[in-house]
N, C-alpha and C positions, 0 to 999 in steps of 0.2 A: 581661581587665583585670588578674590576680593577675598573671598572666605579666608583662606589661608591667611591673607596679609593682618585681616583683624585676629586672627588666633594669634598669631606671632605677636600684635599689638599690647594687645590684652597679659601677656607672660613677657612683657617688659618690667627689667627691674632697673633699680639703682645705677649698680655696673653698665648693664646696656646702653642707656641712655647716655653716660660719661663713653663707653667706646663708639659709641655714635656719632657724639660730635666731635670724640678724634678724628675719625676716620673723612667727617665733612671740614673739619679744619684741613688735612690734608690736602682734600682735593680741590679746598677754597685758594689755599695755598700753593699749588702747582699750576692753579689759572691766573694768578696771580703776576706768576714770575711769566707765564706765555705772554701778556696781554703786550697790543703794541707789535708783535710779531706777525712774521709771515706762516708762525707756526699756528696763529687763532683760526684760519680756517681749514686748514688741515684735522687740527683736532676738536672744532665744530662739526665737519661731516661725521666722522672716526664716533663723537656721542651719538650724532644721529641716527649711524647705520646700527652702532651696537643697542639703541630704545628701539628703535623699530623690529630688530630681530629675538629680540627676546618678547619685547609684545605679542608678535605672531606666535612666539613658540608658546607663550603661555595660555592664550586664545585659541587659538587652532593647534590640531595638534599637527604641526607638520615634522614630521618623524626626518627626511631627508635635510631640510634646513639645518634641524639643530643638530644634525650630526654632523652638517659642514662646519657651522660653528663652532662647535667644538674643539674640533681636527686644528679649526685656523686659529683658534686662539691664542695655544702658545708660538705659535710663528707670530702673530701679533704683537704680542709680549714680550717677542726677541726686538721686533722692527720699533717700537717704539722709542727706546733707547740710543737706535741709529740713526730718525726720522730727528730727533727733538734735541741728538747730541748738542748743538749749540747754546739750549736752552738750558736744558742740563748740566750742561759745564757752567753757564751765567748762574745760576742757581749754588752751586756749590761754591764758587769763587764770593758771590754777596755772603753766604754764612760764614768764610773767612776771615770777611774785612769786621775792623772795629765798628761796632756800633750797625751792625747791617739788620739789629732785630730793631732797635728802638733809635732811626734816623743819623746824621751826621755829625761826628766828634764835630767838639768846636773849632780843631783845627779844617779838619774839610770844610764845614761852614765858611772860615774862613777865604781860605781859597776860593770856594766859589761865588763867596762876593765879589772879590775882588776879580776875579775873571768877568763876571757881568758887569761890573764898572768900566773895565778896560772895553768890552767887547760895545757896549754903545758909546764910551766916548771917543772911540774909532768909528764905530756907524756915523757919530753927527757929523765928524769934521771930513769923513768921507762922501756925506750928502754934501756938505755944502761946497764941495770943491766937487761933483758930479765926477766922484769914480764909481766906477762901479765894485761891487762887492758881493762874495759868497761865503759867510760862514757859519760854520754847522757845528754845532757842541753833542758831544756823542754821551748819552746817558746810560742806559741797562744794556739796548741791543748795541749787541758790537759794530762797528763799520769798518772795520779792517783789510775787506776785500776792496774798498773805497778807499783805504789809505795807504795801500799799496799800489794806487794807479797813478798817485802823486809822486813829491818830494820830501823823504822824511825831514824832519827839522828836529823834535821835539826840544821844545826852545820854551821859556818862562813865555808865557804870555803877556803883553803891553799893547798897551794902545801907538805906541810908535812902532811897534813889530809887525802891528796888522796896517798902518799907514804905509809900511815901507811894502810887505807882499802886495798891496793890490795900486802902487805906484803904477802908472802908465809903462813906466819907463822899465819893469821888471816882467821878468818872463815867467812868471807865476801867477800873474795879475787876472788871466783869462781861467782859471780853476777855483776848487772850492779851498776853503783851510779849514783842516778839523782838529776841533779842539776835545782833550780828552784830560780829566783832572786838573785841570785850571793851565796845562799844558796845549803850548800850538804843534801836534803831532806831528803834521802833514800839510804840504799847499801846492796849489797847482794839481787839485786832485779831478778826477772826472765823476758825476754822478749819474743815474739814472734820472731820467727826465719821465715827467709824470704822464701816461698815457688817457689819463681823463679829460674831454670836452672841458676846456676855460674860455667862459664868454668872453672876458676882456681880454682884448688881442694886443694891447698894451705891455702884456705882461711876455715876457721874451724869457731867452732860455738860463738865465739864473734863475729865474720866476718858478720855472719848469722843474728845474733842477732839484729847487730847494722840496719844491711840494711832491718832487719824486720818491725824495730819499726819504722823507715825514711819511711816507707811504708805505714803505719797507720796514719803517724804524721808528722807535718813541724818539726819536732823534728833533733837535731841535733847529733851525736854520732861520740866518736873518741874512736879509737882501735889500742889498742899496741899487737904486736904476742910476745907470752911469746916464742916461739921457735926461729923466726928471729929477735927479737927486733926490728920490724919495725911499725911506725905508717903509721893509714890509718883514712880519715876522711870520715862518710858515711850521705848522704843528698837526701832528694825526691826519695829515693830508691837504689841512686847509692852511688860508692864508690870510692874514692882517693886512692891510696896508694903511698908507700915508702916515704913518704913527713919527712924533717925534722923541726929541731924545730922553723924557722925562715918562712918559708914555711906554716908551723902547724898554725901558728897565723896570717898570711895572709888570708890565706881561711877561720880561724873561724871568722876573721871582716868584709872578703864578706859576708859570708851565715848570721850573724846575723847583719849585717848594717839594719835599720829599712827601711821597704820601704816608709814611709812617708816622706824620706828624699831623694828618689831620683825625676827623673821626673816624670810628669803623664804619657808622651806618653812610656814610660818602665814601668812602673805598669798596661797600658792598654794591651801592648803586653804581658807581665806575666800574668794576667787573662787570656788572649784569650790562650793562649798554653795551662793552666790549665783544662780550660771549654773545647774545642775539643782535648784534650788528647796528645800536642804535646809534643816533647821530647825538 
């Protein structure tokens, strides 16, 4: 099999090497648009079974393996399209939008300034008046099955729209609000609460909530404690705290800065940590 792979090396030309790295832009490309899902470990074992079964068949020759493989391949082929539909449809839907090769028209920039202006100057004045608060800004992965457990709204987003849903005195106060396009979709919504061990037992079930749905989702969530009036901003699972409001809008223009605007070799290492499960 080495032999082989250097003959085939060796009678590389021009052409080759240009469909080569079509073919790896591709697949750089379809990890791409997974990363951040529940679909990365699904189709992290799916590489691993298919290296290890070709290794074995290339090594040994085991004649019954690779005939199962074979056989299951195109039933593979069919299921991966039904396994990853969500992903798939996310995928076709960003090459539709303007500007989804080369980052956000100026008008979306737009918009989601001013969504993260509204969204911490609603966090401050929500610390300081010790309400509590859950909200969550929906990026690539969908949360739709989350925002149909709420109240639809979809309403301009303000910072008096997000003072007015987590009032005491309103019966949406006790759920998340998700925002989607500079839009308050949904409030009063319920989330998945995170089943990982958290030392500090401080942290109560917005806490839970938020680092739930970050878990599921490149999804973004900031949480005010209605008992210490402290914001916390929660991302890829984990969680910021005591941050104030100047602080609060620094980190929400990291985590939502587009990656198509930074470099390649920081978007290839972000894949790679994603794909082998680094922290």
């Amino acid at each position: 099999m080495i032999a082989d792979f250097f003959w085939y090396l060796q009678r590389l030309g021009g052409i080759d090497v240009v469909d080569t790295l079509l073919v790896a832009f591709i697949f750089f490309w379809l990890l791409y648009l997974v990363r951040g899902t529940r679909a990365v470990p699904l189709l992290r074992g799916v590489i691993f079974l298919v290296v290890v079964v070709v290794l074995l068949s290339g090594f040994i020759e085991l004649r019954a393996l690779g005939w199962l493989f074979q056989r299951a391949l195109p039933a593979l082929l069919v299921a991966v399209p039904v396994i990853f539909q969500p992903e798939l449809r996310r995928a076709l839907e960003q090459l539709g939008r303007p500007g989804a090769l080369f980052g956000w028209t100026a008008g979306q920039r737009e918009e989601v300034e001013f969504a993260l202006s509204a969204i911490t100057e609603a966090a401050e004045a929500l610390a300081q008046r010790h309400l509590g608060a859950l909200i969550v800004l929906e990026r690539r992965t969908g949360l739709q099955e989350f925002v149909e457990s709420g109240v639809t709204l979809n309403a301009h987003i303000s910072s008096e729209l997000l003072l007015t849903i987590f009032d005491r005195h309103t019966t949406l106060h006790d759920g998340a609000v998700i925002i989607r396009d500079g839009r308050v979709l949904a409030a009063g919504c319920v989330l998945p609460l995170s089943t990982a061990f958290l030392a500090d037992r401080q942290l109560g079930l917005r806490h839970r909530a938020a680092i739930g749905v970050t878990e599921e989702s490149d999804a973004i969530a900031v949480v005010v404690s209605e008992e210490r009036g402290a914001i916390s901003i929660a991302h890829n699972g984990r969680i910021i705290r005591n941050l104030d409001a100047k602080r609060l809008e620094k980190v929400l223009h990291a985590f939502y800065q587009p990656v198509f605007e930074r470099g390649w070799s920081q978007r290839i290492r972000q894949l790679w940590r994603r794909i082998v499960g680094e922290s």
